[in-house]
N, C-alpha and C positions, 0 to 999 in steps of 0.2 A: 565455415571459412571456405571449403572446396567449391561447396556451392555459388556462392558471391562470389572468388575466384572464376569460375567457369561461365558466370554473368557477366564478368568486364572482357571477357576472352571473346563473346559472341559480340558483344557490341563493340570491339576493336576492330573483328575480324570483318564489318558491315562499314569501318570506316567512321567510328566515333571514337573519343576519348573518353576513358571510364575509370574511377577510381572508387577505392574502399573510403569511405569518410566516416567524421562522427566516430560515436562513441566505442565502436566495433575495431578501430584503431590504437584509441585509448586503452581501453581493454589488455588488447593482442600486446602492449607496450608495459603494461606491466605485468603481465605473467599471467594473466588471468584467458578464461574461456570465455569469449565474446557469447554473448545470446543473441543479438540484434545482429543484425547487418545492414547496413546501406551503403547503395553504392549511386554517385554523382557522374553524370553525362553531359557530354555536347547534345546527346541526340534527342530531339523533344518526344514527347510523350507520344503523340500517334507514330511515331520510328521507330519507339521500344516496342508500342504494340505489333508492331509488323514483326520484326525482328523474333520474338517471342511466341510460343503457340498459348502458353497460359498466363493471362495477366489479371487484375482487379484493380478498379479506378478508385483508389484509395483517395486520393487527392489531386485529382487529375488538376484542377483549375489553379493548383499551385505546382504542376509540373510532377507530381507524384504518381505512379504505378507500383502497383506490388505483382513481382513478376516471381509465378508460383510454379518450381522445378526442384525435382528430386525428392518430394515428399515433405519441400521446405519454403517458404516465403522470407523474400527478397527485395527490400525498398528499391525503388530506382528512382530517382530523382533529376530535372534537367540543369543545369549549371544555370543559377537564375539571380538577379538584385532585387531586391525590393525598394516598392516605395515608399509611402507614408503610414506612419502608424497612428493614425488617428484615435485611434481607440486605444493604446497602449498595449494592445496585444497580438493584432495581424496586421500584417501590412495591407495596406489598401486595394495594392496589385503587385503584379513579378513581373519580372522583364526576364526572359531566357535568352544566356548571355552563352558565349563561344570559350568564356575563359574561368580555367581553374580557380586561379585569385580571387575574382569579383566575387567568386559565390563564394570560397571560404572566409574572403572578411567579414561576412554576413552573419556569419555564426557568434555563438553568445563566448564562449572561454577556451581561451587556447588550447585547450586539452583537449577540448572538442572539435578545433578549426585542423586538423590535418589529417591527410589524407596519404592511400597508400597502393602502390601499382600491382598487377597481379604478380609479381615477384619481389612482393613485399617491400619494395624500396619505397622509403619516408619521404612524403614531401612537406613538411613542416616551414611556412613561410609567419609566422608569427611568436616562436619559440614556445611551442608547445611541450618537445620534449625537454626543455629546458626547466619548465615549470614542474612536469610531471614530477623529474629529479630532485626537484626542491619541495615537491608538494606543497603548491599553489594554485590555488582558483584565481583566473586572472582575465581579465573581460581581454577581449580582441577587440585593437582600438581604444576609443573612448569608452571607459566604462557610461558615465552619463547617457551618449548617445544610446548604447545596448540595451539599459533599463528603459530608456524613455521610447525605444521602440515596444521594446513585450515589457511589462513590469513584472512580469511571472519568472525573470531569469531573476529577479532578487532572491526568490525563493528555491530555486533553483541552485545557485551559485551559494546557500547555505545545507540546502540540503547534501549537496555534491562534499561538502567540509567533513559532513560525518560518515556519508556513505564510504566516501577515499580515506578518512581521516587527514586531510588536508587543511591548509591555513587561508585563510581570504586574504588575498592582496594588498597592501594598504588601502593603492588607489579606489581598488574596486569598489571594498568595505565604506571607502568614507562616498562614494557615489549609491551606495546601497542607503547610507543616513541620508543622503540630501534628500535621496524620490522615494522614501520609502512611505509618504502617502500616496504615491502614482496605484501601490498593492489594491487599493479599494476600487480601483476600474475595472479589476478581472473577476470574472462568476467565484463567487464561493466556491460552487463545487470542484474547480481547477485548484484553489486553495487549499481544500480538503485535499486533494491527491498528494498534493507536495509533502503539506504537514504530516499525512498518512506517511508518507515513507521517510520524512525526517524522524519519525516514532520510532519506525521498526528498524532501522541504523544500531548496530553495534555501539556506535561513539554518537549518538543522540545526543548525549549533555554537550558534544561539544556544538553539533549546532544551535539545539537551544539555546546555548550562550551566544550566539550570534545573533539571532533571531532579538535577542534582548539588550545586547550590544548596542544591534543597530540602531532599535527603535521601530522597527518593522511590526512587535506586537502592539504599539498603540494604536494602530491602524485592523489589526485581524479584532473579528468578533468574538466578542469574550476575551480578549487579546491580556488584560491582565492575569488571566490562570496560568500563564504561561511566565509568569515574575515570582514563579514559589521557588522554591529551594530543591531541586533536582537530584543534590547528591546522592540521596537512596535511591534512585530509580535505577533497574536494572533492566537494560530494553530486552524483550523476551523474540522479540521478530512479530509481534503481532501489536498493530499498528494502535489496538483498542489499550493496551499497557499501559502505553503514554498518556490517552486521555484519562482515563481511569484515574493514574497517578496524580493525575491535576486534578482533576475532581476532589478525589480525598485526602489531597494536603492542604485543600481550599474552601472542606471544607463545604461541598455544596454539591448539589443533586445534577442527575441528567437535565434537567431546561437551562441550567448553564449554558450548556454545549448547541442551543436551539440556533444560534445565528452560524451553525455552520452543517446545518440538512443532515445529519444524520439519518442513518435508513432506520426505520423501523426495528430490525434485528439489531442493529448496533446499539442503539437506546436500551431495548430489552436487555441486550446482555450486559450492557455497562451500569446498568438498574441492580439488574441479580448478582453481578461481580459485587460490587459496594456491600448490598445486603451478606454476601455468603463473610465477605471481610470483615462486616462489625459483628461475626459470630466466632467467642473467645474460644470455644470450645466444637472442634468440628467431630463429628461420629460417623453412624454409617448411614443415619438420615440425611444428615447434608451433602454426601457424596451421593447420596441419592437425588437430590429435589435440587440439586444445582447441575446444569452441564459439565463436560470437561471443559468447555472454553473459561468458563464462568471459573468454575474451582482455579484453573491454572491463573487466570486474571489475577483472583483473588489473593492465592498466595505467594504468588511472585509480589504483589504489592504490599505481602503485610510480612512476606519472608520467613512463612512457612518450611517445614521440615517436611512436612503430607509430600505425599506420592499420589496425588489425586488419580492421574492414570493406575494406577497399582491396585488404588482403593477401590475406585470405579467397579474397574474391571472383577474382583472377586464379592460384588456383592449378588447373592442371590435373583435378585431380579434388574432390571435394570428401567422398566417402566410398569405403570398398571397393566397396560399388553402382555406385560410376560408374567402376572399372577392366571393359576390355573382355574381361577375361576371368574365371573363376571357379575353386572350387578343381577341379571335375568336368572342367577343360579338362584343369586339371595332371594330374591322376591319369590322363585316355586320351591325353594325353603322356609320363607315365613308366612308364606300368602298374603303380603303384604304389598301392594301396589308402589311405583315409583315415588318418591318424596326425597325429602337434605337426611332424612335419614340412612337411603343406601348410599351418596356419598361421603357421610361419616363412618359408617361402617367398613365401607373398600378402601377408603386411608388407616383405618385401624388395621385392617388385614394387612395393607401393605408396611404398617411401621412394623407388624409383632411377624412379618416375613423377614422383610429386612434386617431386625437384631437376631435375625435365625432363632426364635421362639416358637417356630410354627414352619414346618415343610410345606414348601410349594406346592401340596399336592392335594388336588382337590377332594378324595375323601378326605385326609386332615383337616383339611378349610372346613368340610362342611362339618365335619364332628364339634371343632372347637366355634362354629358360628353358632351351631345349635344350641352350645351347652351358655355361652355368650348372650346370645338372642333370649332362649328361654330365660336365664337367669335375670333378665333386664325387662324381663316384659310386667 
């Protein structure tokens, strides 16, 4: 806050008007530590550059600088309208405007539309802190228009329900039903963020319920896994929970989830979560041959009693890396050349390590392989 504070001081002191906006407001108004900062100007983007010795052209063509002092980065923004949203998600072009207003009507939910002076006095022209009080998500304006400019604030203005634990507006909600096929003009991948962080919310279920309310998931890919029954879900903060939990109340494998890009590692681990979950009975093999994320995934969704971090962590080895010996031992032990034979053998060492039947140590190893090997030959 000092910092952004001491940004609207420079650009006042140059002869522009500067305010705190956005959700860094919001924030500060209900008790909480803002992370973000932005702060909105009169003065256009080559003025701030001047003005400033450190900036980055974050957005510059939409009036955006990130202006970088004190060890900290600082949106700056010019006081701007837009025009058409052709595409349902950027305006087509800005217009950089002289007045406070025009740019806050611009914005999506009165929570978000107000703004605040370096001595912290409110300007709230659309009853932002009014809603806050009530905890309400409430479009600025016509909700209609605000979706049909970006459709991504439908998801937006659900996500914001669980994050705040807040109620969606009447009007809003029933403008979120009408356009909520407008949802399939924006990249999956912006969709993925959203739903990402609808997951990891504290109060998830209650925006899932919205999400399904509205009618928004007949429109997202895969969009029915999201019509299961939620009441066991317990959001962990990690965003893979959520999908998981649909997954395996529905019933169905990771290519479910293909029409929404999944990375490579999130497949993998929502793969091995699943598998670690239909094992009734866990030891100190499967806290071995599953990650922490995996294990934690797993029993949070099946509501496990394990201490997977606990377990993890006191088992003798924690990968084949950390067995004292390798396969190059085994083979100038048998004189036996490379083959699927020393990979069955180095998972045999590593299970009869793991149940601590066998010290890590490699004369040990190589006594109990000899006696193993010879006796098998």
């Amino acid at each position: 806050m000092k910092t952004a504070i001491e940004v609207i001081l420079k650009l006042k002191a140059s002869g522009f008007d500067a305010y705190l906006v956005g959700g860094a407001v919001r924030d500060f108004l209900l008790g909480e530590n803002p992370k973000d900062f932005d702060v909105a100007t009169s003065a256009e983007p080559v003025q701030v550059k001047e003005i400033f010795k450190r900036t980055v052209d974050t957005g510059i063509q939409h009036g955006t600088v990130l202006v970088l002092m004190n060890g900290s980065g600082v949106e700056v923004t010019t006081f701007r309208t837009e025009g058409n949203y052709t595409d349902n998600r950027r305006p087509d072009s800005v217009e950089f405007v002289r007045s406070l207003e025009e740019d806050l009507k611009r914005r999506d939910f009165t929570i978000n539309a107000m703004a605040m002076t370096e001595d912290l006095e409110l300007v709230d022209l659309f009853g932002g802190q009014k809603d806050l009080e009530q905890k309400l998500i409430k479009a600025v304006g016509q909700p209609d228009e605000r979706f049909q400019e970006d459709a991504l604030r439908m998801l937006r203005a659900i996500r914001f329900s669980g994050q705040l634990n807040f109620s969606i507006e009447e009007q809003t909600l029933a403008a979120i039903t009408n356009n909520a096929a407008l949802i399939q003009t924006i990249a999956v991948e912006r969709i993925k963020i959203e739903l990402d962080k609808i997951l990891s919310n504290q109060h998830a279920k209650r925006s899932i319920a919205y999400l399904n309310q509205s009618g928004l998931t007949d429109y997202l890919p895969s969009g029915g896994l999201f019509r299961t029954d939620w009441k066991n879900f317990k959001p962990t903060g990690d965003p893979l929970s959520g999908w998981l939990y649909a997954l395996w109340w529905n019933k169905k494998e990771v290519p479910a989830l293909a029409g929404f890009k999944l990375s490579n590692e999130e497949k993998k681990t929502l793969g091995k979560a699943l598998e670690a979950a239909a094992i009734e009975e866990w030891n100190q093999w499967t806290f071995y041959r599953f990650t922490l994320r995996q294990l934690e995934l797993a029993a949070a969704l099946t509501g496990r009693g394990d201490d997977p971090a606990r377990q993890k962590s006191g088992l003798p080895i924690q990968t084949q890396s950390d067995l004292a010996v390798d396969g190059r031992d085994l083979m100038d032990w048998s004189g036996k050349k490379a083959g699927p034979w020393l990979k069955e053998l180095l998972e045999e060492i590593e299970r009869t390590v793991i149940f601590n039947e066998l010290e890590n140590k490699k004369e040990n190893i190589k006594e109990w392989f000899l006696s193993e090997f010879n006796g098998n030959e």
